[in-house]
ROLUMMAR-222913 format. One record per atom (N, C-alpha, C, O, CB): residue in three letters; x, y, z negated. Coordinates in steps of 0.2 Angstrom, whole numbers, plus 5000, padded with zeros to 4 digits. Glycine has a CB too. Layout:
% ROLUMMAR-222913
AlaXYZ ...
% end
This chain:
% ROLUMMAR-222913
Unk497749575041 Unk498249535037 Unk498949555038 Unk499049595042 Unk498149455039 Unk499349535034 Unk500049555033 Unk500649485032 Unk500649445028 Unk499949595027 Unk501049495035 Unk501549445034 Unk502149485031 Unk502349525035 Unk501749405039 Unk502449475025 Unk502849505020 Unk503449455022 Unk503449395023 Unk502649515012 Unk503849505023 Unk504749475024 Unk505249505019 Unk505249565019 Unk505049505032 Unk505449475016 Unk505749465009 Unk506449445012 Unk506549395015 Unk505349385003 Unk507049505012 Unk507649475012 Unk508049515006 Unk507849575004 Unk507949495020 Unk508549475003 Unk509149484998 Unk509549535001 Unk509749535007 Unk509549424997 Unk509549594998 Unk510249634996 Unk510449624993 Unk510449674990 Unk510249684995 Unk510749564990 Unk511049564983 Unk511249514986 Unk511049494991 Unk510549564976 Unk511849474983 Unk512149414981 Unk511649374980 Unk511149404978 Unk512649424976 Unk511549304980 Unk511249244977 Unk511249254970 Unk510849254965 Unk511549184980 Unk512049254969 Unk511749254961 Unk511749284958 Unk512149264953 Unk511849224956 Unk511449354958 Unk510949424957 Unk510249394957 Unk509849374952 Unk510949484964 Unk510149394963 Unk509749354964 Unk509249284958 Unk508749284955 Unk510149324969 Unk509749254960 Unk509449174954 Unk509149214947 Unk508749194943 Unk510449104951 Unk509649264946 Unk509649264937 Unk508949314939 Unk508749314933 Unk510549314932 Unk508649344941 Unk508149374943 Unk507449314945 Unk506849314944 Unk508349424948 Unk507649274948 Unk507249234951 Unk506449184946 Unk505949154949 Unk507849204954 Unk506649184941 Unk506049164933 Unk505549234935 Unk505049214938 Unk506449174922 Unk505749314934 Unk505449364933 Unk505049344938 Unk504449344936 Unk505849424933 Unk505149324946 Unk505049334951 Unk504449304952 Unk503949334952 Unk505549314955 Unk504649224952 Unk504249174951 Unk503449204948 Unk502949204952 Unk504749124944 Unk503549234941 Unk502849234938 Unk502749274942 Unk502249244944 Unk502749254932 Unk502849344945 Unk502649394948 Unk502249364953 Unk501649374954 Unk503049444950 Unk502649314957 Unk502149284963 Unk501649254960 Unk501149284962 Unk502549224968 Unk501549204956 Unk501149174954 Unk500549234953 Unk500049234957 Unk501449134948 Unk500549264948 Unk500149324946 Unk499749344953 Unk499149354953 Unk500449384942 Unk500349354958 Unk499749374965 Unk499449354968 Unk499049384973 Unk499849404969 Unk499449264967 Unk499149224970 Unk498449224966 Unk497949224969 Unk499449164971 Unk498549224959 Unk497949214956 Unk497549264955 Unk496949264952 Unk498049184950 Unk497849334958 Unk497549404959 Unk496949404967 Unk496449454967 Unk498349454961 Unk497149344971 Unk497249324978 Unk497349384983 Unk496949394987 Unk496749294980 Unk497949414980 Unk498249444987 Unk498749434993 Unk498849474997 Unk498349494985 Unk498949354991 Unk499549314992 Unk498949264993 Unk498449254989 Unk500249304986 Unk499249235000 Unk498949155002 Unk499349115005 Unk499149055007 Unk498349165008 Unk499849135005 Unk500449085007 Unk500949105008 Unk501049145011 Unk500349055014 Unk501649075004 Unk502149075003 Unk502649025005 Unk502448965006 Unk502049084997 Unk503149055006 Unk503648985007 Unk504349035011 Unk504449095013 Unk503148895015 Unk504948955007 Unk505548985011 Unk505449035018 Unk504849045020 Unk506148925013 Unk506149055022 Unk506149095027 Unk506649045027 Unk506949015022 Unk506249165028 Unk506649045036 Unk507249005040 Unk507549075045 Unk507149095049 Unk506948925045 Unk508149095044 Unk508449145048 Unk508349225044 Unk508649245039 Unk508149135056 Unk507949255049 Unk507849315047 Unk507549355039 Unk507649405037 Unk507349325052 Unk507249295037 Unk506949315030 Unk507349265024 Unk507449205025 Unk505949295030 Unk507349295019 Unk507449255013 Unk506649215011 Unk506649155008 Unk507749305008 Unk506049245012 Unk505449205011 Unk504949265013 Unk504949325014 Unk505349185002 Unk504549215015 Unk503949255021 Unk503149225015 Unk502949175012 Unk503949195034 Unk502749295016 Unk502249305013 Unk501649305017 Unk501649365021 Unk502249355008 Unk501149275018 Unk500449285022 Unk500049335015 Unk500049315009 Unk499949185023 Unk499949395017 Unk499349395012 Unk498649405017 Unk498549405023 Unk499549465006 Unk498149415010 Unk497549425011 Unk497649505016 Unk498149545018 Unk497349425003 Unk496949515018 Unk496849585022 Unk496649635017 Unk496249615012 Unk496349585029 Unk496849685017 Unk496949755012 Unk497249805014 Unk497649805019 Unk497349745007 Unk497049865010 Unk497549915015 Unk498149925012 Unk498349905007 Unk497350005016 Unk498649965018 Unk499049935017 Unk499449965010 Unk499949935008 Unk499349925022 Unk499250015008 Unk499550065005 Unk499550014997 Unk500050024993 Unk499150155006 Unk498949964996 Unk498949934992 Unk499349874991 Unk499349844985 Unk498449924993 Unk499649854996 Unk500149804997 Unk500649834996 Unk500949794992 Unk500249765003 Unk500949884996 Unk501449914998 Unk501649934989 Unk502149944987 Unk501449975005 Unk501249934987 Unk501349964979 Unk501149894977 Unk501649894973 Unk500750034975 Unk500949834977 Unk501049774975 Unk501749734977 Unk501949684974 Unk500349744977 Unk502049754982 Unk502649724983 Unk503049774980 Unk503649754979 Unk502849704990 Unk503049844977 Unk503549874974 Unk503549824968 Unk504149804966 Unk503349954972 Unk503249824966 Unk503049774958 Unk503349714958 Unk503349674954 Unk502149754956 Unk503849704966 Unk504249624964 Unk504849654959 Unk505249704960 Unk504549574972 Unk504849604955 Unk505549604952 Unk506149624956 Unk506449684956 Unk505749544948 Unk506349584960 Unk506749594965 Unk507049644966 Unk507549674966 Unk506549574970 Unk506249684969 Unk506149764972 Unk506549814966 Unk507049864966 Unk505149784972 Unk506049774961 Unk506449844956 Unk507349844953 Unk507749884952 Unk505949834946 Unk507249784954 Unk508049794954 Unk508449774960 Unk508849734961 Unk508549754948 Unk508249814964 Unk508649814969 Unk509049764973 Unk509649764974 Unk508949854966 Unk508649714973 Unk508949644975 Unk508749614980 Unk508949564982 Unk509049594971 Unk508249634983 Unk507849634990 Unk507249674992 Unk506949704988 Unk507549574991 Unk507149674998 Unk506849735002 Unk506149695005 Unk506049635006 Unk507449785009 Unk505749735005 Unk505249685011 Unk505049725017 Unk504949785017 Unk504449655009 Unk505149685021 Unk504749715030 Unk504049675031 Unk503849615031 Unk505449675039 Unk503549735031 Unk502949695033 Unk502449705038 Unk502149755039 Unk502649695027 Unk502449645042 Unk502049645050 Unk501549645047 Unk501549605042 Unk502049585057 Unk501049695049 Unk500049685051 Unk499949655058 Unk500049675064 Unk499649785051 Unk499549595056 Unk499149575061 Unk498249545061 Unk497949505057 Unk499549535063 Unk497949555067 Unk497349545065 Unk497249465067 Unk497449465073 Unk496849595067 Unk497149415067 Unk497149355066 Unk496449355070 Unk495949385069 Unk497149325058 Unk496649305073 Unk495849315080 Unk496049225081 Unk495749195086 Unk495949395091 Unk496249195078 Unk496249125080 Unk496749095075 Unk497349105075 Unk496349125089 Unk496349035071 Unk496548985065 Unk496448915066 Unk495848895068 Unk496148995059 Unk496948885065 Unk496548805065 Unk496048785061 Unk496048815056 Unk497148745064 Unk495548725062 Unk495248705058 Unk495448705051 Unk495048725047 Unk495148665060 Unk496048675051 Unk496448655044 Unk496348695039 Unk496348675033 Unk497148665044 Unk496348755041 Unk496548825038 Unk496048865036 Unk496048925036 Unk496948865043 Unk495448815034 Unk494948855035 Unk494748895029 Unk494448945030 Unk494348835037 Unk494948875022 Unk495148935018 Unk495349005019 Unk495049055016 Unk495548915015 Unk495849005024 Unk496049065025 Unk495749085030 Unk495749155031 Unk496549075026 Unk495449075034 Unk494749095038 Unk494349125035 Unk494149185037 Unk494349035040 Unk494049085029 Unk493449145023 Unk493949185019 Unk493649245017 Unk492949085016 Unk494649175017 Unk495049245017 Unk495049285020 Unk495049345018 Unk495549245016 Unk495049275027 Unk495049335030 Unk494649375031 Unk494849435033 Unk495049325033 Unk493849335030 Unk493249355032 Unk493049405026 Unk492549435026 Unk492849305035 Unk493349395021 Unk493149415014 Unk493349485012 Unk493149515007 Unk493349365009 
% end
């Protein structure tokens, strides 16, 4: 699995006026399911991405494809980790993982 770290090179509102484009793109890769969890970043990240497990060279050409990316308004840093322990809660992503 992979956690995508999404930070702004760009001003905010660069940013904003990009941010619709953005929006759909996420949407599309959830319903692609290569994106399992999304949400703000506190400190280091502008927004942190759980994805699905995949190689990586596959993720890495699917985050070229953020809007953001293509114009040049944020970058991503992304940790690989293998996930060896999930809460109950979480057990969707459990059979994500395993899938």
């Amino acid at each position: 699995m992979y956690i995508a770290l999404l930070t702004y090179t760009a001003p905010e509102t660069e940013v904003d006026y990009a941010l619709p484009d953005h929006s759909d793109w996420m949407r599309k890769q959830f319903t692609k399911g290569i994106f399992l969890v999304a949400g703000k970043g506190n400190g280091r990240a502008d927004q942190v991405i759980l994805t699905r497990s995949c190689l990586r060279g596959k993720l890495d050409a699917v985050l070229a494809t953020d809007p953001f990316v293509i114009q040049r308004l944020a970058r991503y840093d992304v940790i690989e980790f293998t996930a060896t322990r999930t809460a109950q809660e979480l057990l969707a992503i459990n059979e994500a993982i395993a899938s």
